[in-house]
ZALO-171122 format. One record per residue (C-alpha): x, y, z; residue number from 0. Coordinates in pm, whole numbers, plus 50000, padded with zeros to 5 digits. Layout:
! ZALO-171122
- X	Y	Z	NUM
...
! end
This chain:
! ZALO-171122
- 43368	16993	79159	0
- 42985	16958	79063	1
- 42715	16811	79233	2
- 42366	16784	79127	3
- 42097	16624	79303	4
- 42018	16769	79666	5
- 41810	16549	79818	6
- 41839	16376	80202	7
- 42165	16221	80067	8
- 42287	16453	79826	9
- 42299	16754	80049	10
- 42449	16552	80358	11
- 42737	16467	80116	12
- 42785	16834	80016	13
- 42783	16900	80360	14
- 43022	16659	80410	15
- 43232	16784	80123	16
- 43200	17186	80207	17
- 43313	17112	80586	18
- 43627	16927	80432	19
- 43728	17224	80214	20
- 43628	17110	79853	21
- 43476	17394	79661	22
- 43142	17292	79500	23
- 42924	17385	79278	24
- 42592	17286	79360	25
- 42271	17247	79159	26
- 41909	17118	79264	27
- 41550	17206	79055	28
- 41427	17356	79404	29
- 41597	17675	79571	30
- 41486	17622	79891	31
- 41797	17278	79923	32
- 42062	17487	79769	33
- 42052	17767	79987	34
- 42175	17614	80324	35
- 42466	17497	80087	36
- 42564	17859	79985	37
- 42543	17924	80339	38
- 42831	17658	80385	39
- 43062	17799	80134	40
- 42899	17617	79791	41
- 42846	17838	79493	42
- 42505	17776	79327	43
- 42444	17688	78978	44
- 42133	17839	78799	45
- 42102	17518	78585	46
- 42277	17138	78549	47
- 42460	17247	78299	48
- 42616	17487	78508	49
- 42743	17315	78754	50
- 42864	17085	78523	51
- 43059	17222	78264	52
- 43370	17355	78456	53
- 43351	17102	78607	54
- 43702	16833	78638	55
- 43423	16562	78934	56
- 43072	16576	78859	57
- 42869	16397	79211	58
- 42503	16299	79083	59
- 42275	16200	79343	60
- 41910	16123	79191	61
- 41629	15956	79281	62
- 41568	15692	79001	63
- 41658	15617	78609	64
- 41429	15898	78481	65
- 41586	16172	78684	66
- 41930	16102	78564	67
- 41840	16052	78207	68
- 41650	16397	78240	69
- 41967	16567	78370	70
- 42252	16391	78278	71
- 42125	16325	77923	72
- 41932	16562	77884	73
- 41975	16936	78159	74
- 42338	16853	78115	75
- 42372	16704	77804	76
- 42630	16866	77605	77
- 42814	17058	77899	78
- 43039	16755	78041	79
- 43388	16816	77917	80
- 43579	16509	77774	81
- 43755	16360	78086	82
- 43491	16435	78340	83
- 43447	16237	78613	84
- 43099	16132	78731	85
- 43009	15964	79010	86
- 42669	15834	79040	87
- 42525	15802	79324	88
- 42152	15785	79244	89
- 41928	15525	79315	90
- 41911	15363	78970	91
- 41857	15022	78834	92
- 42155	14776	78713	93
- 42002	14785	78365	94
- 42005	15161	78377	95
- 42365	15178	78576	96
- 42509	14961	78254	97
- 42394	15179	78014	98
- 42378	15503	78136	99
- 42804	15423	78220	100
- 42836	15294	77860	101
- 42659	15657	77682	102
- 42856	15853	77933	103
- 43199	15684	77824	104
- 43103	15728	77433	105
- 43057	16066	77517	106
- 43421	16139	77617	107
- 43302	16128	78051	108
- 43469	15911	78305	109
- 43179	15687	78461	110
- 43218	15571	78802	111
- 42948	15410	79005	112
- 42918	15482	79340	113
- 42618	15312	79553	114
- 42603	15422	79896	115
- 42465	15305	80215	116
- 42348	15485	80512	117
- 42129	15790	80642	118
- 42193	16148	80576	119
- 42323	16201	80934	120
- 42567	15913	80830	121
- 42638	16120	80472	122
- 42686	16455	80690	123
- 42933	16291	80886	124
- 43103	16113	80646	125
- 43039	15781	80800	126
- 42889	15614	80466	127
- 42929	15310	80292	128
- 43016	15351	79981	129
- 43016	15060	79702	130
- 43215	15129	79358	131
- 43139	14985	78990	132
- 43298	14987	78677	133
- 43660	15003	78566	134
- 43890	14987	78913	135
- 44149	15227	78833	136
- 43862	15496	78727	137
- 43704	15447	79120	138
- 44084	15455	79256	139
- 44125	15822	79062	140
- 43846	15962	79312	141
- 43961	15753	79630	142
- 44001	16077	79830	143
- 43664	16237	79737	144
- 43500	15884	79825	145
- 43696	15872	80173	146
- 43572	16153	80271	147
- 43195	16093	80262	148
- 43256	15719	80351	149
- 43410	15513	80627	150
- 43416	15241	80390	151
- 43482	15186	80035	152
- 43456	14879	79846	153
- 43538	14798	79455	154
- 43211	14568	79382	155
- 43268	14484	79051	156
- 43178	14605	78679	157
- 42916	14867	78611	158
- 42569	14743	78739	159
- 42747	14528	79045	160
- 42774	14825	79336	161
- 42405	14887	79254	162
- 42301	14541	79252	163
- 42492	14516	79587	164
- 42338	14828	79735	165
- 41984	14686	79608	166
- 42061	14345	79800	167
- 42100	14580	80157	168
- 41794	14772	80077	169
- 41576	14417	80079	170
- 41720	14333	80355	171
- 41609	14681	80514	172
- 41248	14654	80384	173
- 41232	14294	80519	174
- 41335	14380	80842	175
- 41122	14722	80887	176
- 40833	14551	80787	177
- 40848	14203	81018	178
- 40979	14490	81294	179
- 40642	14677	81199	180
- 40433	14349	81246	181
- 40590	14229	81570	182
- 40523	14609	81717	183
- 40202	14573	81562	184
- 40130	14189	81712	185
- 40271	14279	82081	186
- 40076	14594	82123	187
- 39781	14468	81972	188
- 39818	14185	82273	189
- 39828	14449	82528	190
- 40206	14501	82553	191
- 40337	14867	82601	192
- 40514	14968	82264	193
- 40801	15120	82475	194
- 40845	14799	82640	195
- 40792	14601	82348	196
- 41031	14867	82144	197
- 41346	14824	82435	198
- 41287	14455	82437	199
- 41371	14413	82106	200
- 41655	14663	82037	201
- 41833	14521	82340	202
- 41834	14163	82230	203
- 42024	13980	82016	204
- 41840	13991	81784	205
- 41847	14364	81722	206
- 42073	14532	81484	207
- 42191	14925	81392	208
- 41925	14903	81107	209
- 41625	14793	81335	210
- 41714	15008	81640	211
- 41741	15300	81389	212
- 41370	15189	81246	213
- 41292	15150	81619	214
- 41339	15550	81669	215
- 41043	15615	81435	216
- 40840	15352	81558	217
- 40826	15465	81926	218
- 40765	15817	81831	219
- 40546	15783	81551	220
- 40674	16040	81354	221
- 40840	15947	81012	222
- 40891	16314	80842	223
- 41155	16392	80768	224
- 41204	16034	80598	225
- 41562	15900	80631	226
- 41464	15655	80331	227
- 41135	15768	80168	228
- 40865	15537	80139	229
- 40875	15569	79782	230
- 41234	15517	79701	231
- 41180	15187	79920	232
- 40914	15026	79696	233
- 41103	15195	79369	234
- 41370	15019	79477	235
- 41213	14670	79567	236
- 41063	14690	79181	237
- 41363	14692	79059	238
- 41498	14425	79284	239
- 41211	14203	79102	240
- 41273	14345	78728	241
- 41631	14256	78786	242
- 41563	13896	78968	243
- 41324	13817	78690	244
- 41540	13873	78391	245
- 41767	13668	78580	246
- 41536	13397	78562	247
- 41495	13430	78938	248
- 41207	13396	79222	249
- 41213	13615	79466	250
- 40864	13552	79631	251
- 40909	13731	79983	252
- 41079	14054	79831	253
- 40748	14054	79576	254
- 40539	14060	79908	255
- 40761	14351	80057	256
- 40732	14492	79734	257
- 40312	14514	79727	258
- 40357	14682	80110	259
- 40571	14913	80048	260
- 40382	14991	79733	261
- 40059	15046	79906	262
- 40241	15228	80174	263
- 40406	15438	79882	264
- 40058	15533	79805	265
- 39920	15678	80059	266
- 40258	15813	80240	267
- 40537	15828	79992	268
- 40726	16081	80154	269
- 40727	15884	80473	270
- 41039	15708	80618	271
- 40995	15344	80554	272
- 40885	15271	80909	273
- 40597	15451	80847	274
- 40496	15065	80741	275
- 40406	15054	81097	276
- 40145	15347	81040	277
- 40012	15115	80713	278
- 39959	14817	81006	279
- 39763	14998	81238	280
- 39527	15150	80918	281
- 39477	14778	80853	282
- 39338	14731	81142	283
- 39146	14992	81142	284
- 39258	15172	81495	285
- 39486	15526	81498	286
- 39841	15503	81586	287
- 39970	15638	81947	288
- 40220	15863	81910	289
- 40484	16039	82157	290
- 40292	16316	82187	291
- 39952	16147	82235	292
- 40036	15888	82518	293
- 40004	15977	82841	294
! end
């Protein structure tokens, strides 16, 4: 099996894989994520093609439309046997999901969508969600490798669906990081303790895995290493709005997550999305209080 793409996610699912036995191939453009890998049993791959060609499961997990194209079209292109599976996991568009599946299938590959949900702790420990696209029984041929790297798997739909799904959590994730962000901001900014304000909230009812997770950051006021980048949030939030509009939809609060996040993306793209709560207090022109800086 191949993987390419070693990012937070990628290299919690190789993880996940390696611990479980599979051997893997691995390939990423920087050395530095492929070595803990090898240290875990993977063999590394000098170039895509590499770790693609003898390959019978190829797991991509990019950042956005251009990265695949440049490796799967284009690193790779050539070196996928007729047959192969690949699973995409990247972050891509629906447009781009659609038509990327449709050049890999008139190349002789097996395309397979595969959007997942979660953290890389959650990838490491196999505890994903993992939302399949495209032809049924071609996600039912890699069942096993999906159950191991998810809790959950669910057939969405045709190619373009599971991402269109995954996109619908992720607005719901920027929505609620960013009102989380404003209340923090609101109640401290009225004198409240943030750790007060902070346990208030994630031990209500109206608190939720995503926002106590979001919660974490907030209270320490640290957001590197990102669990979702910045970046990938307001990438993803565009393409919410490209997809919504050819759709001949409105989608007027997502546009106004979509200009924060982008302006956070800015300045901090390599932040975890919480990191919202850093744009807030710049706004207002006073320095956030970290862990380390409170008394």
């Amino acid at each position: 099996m191949g993987l390419v793409g070693l990012g937070a996610m990628g290299s919690g699912m190789a993880a996940c894989l390696l611990r479980a036995g599979l051997p893997l191939v691995v390939h990423n453009r920087t050395a530095a994520a492929v070595r803990p890998l090898v240290d875990l049993g993977a063999h590394a791959a000098a170039t895509a093609a590499d770790a693609v060609g003898q390959a019978d499961v190829v797991l991509v997990s990019l950042s956005d439309d251009d990265a695949v194209e440049s490796v799967l079209f284009g690193a790779a292109a050539g070196a996928l046997r007729p047959g192969t599976v690949v699973v995409n996991t990247s972050a891509i568009s629906p447009r781009y999901a659609r038509s990327s599946a449709e050049r890999l299938r008139a190349a002789g590959a097996v395309p397979v969508e595969a959007g997942v949900v979660g953290n890389p702790e959650m990838a490491r420990a196999g505890r994903l969600r993992v939302l399949t696209g495209g032809r049924a029984e071609d996600a039912a041929a890699v069942a096993d490798l999906l159950d191991l790297v998810g809790e959950q798997v669910v057939h969405v739909g045709d190619h373009g669906s599971a991402v269109v799904l995954k996109l619908c959590f992720n607005l719901l994730l920027g929505a609620q990081t960013a009102v989380l962000a404003e209340a923090v901001s609101y109640g401290t900014g009225a004198g409240i303790d943030r750790d007060v304000l902070l346990d208030a909230i994630v031990q209500s009812g109206f608190s939720s895995p995503v926002l106590t997770f979001r919660a974490s950051f907030m209270r320490s006021g640290q957001y590197e290493p990102a669990a979702f980048r910045a970046g990938l949030m307001a990438k993803d939030l565009g393409n919410v709005l490209s997809d919504a509009t050819e759709l001949g939809l409105g989608l007027p609060v997502v546009a106004r997550l979509a200009e924060r996040f982008t302006q956070l993306a800015g300045t901090w793209p390599d932040s975890d999305a919480a990191a919202v709560l850093r744009l807030q207090h710049a706004d207002a022109g006073r320095p956030e209080r970290t862990a380390a800086s409170r008394p």
